[in-house]
N, C-alpha and C positions, 0 to 999 in steps of 0.2 A: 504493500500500500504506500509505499515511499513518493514512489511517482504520483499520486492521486492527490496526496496533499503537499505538494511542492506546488503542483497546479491548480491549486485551491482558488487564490487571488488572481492567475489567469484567467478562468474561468469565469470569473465577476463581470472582469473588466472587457474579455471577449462576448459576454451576454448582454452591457451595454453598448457595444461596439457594434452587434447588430443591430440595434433600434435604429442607428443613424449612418452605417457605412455603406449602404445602398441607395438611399435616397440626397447620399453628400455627393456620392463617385459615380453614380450613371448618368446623370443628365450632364450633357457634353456645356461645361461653358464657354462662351467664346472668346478665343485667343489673341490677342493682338497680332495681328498679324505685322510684319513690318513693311513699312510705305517702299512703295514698287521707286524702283529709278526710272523716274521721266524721260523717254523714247519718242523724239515724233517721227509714229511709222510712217515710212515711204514706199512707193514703188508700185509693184502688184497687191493684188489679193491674195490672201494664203494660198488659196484653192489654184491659181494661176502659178504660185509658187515650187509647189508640189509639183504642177504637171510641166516644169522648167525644169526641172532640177529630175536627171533618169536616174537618179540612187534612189528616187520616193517612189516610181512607176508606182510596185505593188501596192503603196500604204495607198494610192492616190485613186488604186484599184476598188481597196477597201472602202476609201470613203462615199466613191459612186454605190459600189453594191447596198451599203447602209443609208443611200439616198440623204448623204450631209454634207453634199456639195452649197448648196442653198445656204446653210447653215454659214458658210466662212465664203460665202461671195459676198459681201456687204459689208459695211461701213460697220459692222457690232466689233467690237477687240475681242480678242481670244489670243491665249496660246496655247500652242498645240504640242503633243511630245509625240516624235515622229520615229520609229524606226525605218532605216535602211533599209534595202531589196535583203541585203544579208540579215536581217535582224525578223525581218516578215519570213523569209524562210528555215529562218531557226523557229521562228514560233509554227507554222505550219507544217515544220518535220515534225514537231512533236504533236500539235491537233491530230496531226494524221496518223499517229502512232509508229511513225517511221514511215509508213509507207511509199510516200516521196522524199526522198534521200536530199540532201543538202546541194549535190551536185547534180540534179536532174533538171532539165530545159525548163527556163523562165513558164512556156505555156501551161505545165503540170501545177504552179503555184496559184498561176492566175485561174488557173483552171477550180483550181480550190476554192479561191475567195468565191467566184462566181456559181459556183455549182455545190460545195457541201456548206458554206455557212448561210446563214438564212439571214433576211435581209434585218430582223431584230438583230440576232448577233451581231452581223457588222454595226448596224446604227446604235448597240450600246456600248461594245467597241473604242468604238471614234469618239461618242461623248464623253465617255469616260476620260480617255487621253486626250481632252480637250478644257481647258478652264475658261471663263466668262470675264476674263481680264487679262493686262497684258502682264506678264514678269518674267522682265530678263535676268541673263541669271546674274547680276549687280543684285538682284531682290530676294534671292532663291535661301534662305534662311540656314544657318549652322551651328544649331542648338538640338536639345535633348532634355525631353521629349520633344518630338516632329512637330512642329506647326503643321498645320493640316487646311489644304485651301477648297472651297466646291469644287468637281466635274459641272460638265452639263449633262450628266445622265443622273436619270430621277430614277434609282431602284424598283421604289414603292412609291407609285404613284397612285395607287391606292390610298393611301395614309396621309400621302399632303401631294399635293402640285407642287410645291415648292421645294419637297425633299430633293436633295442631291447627294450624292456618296463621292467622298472626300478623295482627292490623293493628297502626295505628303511629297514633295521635292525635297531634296535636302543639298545642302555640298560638306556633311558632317563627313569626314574620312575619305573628302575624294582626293586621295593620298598621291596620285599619277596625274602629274599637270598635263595637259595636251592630252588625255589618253582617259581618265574621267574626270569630267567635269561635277558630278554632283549622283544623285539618286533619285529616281520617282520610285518609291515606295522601296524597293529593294533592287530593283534594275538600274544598272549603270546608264549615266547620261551620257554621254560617247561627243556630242557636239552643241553648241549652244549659239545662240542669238543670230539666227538667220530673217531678219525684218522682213515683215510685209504691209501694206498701206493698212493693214488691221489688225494687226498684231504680231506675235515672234513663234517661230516656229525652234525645238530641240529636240536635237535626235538621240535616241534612246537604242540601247546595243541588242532592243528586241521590246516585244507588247506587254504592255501591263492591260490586263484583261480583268474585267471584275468579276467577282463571284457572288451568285444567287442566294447564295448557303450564309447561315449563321455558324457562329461559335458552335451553339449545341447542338446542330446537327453534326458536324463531324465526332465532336465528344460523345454523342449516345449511339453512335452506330459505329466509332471504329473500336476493333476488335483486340488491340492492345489496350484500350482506356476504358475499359469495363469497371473498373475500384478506381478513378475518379467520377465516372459518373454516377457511381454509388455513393459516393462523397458527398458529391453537389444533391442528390436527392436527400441523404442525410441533414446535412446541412440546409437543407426546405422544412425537415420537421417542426411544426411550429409556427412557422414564419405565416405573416398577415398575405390574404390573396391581391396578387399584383406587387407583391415585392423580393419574391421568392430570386434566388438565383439562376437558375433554372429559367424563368422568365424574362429575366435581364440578357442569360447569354441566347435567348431567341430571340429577340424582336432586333429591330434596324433603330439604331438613335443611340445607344451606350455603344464606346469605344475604349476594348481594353486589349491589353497582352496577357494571354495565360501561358503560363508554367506547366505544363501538364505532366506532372507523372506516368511512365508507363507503369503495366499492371506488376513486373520484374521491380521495379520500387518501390509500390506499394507492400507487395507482397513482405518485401525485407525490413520496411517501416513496421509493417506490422507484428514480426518475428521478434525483432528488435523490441519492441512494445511490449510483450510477453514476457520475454527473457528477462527487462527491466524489472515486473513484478513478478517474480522468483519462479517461471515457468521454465522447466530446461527446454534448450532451443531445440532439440530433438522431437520433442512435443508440440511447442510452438509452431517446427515447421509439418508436423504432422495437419494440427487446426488447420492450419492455412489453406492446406492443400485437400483438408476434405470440404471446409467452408465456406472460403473462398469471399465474395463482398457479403455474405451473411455476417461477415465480422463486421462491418460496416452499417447495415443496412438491419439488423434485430439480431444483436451480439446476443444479448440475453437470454435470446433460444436454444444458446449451444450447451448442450448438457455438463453440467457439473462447474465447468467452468465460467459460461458464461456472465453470471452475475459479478465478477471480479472483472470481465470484458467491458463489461458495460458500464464499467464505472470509468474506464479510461477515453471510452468511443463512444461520449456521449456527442449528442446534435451539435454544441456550445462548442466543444474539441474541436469537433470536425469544421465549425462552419471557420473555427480561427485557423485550421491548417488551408483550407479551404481557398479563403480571400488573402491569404499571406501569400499564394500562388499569382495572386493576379496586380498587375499594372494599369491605375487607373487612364492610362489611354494608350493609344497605340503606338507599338516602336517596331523596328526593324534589324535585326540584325548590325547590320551593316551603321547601323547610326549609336549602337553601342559603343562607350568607352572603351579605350584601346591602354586604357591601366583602369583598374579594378577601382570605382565608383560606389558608393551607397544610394540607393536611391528609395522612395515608398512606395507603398502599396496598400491594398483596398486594406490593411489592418488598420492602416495610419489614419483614415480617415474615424475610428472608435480609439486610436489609442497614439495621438500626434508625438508622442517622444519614441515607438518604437525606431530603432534603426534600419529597419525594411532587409533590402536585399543589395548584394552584390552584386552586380554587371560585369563582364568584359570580355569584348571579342581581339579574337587576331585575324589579321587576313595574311591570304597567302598566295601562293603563283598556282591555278590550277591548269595541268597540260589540257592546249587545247583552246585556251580563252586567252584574248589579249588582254585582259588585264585579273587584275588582282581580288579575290572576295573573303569573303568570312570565311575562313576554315577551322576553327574552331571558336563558342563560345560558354562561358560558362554562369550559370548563379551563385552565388553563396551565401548561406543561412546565416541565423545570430551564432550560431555556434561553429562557423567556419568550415561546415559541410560544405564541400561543391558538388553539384548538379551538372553535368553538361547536359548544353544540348544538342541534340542528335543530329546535325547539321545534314543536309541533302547529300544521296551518294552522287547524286546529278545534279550538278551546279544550278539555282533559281528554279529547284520544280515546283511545281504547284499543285496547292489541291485537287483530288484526295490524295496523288501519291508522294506527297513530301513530307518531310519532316520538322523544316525549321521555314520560318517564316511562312507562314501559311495563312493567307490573306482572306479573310473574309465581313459580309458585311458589318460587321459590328466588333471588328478585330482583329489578332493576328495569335497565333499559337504557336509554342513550338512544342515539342516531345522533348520532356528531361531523362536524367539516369538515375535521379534522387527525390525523395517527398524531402522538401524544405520544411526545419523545424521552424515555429516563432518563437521559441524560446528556451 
């Protein structure tokens, strides 16, 4: 019972920390953004810019099929983040699952745009990598957390006219002068400030595409985060309707980073847990593996032992191991600290002197790509645990098959190797 009452005054203070760290950290406030460097654009139209310039052919391909020529023929400012012919066909090797090879004739790519994406696709596409003002990149912001600016693609336009879904430019670690200029979301900016009479066009070393999907759909359906998403239902016991986490990580409007344990973590969190209160780990890992999120989700069912379970894996535990996982807005990899940083998290908002978590990525040369990314990063706890995270085997993949940075509407996640203690 050592452990049980060492986390006595935890427990208090993480039970007041839910009345108010949901309703402080999911409504997004707005950030100052920083005043754009005044440009008066000259020349063409973006859209006349693109079909000038045969390195945009494809994207210029794109923007016809999604019918958002209209859209940048006009006097409205925008900028746009454009990838290259090469950058359109790294993203359409992989849409295609390979199937059109990197070096196969231009007419296979166009043939793509034109024939397997549908004309929403492209047109949300293009709005997405499109903002409703001008910023050059004098303006493009190098701080942490990401300032976050609108698309012109409205997710849920169901929910408001007005909604838009954010990107996040940055020039935090564009560590290669001439070679990256900056980040949209986790993608290298490759070139920058290409004028046009209505705004600036930046090319990007391949498409940031948005995704449909929230936070908890990939947490309740993949197949490694089973005991986190026993977690996050845990951590709902109780809770008032409409403020459950669970509902937070569905809807479109909260913006965070989760930490996500896989189930290989959890599992040892939990052994570990046992062993603490005098279980031999032999035993411990026997529970585990006949269990399983039952330890999680109605510990007290488990015969003989569980009532000694149940006093450590109560809803109040979990919901504090729960929100110490997450980052009240969204970050990226690549915009992490390149030395090891403290920064907060959803605990801070019930408990403002916690010390939160540690950050720090490195990047590195990967074969194959002209420049440089995150190749490893890690968290670390109050107690100097570190977490990696699972970083992509294939440089910038994306959901569902990635691991880190994994972009979604109300978020980013990555997959860790450790449950973060808060204390």
């Amino acid at each position: 019972m050592k452990y049980f009452n060492k986390t006595k005054r935890f427990n208090l203070l993480v039970a007041f920390a839910a009345l108010i760290i949901l309703a402080t950290s999911c409504n997004k406030e707005l950030e100052q953004i920083p005043a754009a460097v005044v440009t008066t654009p000259t020349g063409e139209t973006l859209d006349k810019v693109l079909q000038g310039n045969a390195d945009d052919n494809l994207y210029y391909e794109l923007v016809v099929r999604g019918g958002q020529v209209n859209m940048i023929n006009n006097n409205n400012l925008f900028t746009m983040f454009v990838p290259n012919n090469l950058g359109m066909k790294v993203f359409i090797n992989a849409a295609s699952g390979g199937l059109i090879p990197l070096n196969a004739p231009d007419a296979y790519f166009s043939g793509f745009i034109a024939n397997y994406l549908t004309v929403d696709q492209a047109a949300a596409i293009v709005k997405y990598n499109t903002m409703p003002q001008v910023i050059t990149s004098a303006s493009i912001p190098n701080v942490f957390p990401n300032f976050y600016y609108p698309s012109t693609f409205n997710p849920a336009p169901g929910v408001s006219a007005l909604a838009r879904l954010d990107v996040y430019p940055s020039t935090r670690n564009a560590i290669v002068p001439g070679v990256i200029y900056g980040w949209l979301n986790n993608i290298p900016i490759t070139g920058v400030d290409q004028m046009a009479s209505n705004g600036v066009i930046h090319h990007t070393a391949t498409l940031v595409t948005p995704n449909s999907r929230t936070l908890w759909d990939r947490i309740s359906t993949e197949s490694d985060l089973t005991y986190l998403k026993a977690a996050i239902e845990t951590a709902d016991i109780g809770a008032a309707p409409g403020s459950t986490l669970q509902g937070y990580l569905s809807q479109f409007g909260p913006d965070f980073t989760v930490f996500a344990p896989v189930d290989t973590a959890f599992k040892s969190f939990i052994v570990n847990l046992l062993v603490a209160n005098s279980v031999p780990e032999f035993i411990a890992n026997i529970i585990v593996t006949n269990y399983g999120t039952i330890l999680l989700t109605n510990p007290s069912s488990i015969p003989v032992i569980g009532p000694l379970i149940a006093q450590q894996i109560t809803p109040t535990n979990v919901k504090g191991i729960v929100v110490y996982h997450v980052l009240g807005h969204r970050a990226f990899t690549n915009n992490f600290p390149t030395t090891e940083t403290a920064y907060p998290t959803l605990l801070n908002s019930g408990l403002p002197t916690h010390p939160g978590v540690k950050l720090n990525a490195t990047f590195g040369i990967v074969p194959g790509l002209p420049f440089p990314i995150v190749t490893s990063a890690t968290v670390k706890d109050v107690r100097n645990n570190v977490a990696n995270i699972f970083i992509n085997t294939q440089p910038l993949t994306p959901d569902p098959y990635g691991t880190s940075d994994q972009n979604f509407l109300n978020g980013t996640l990555n997959k860790i190797s450790a449950v973060l203690s808060p204390q």
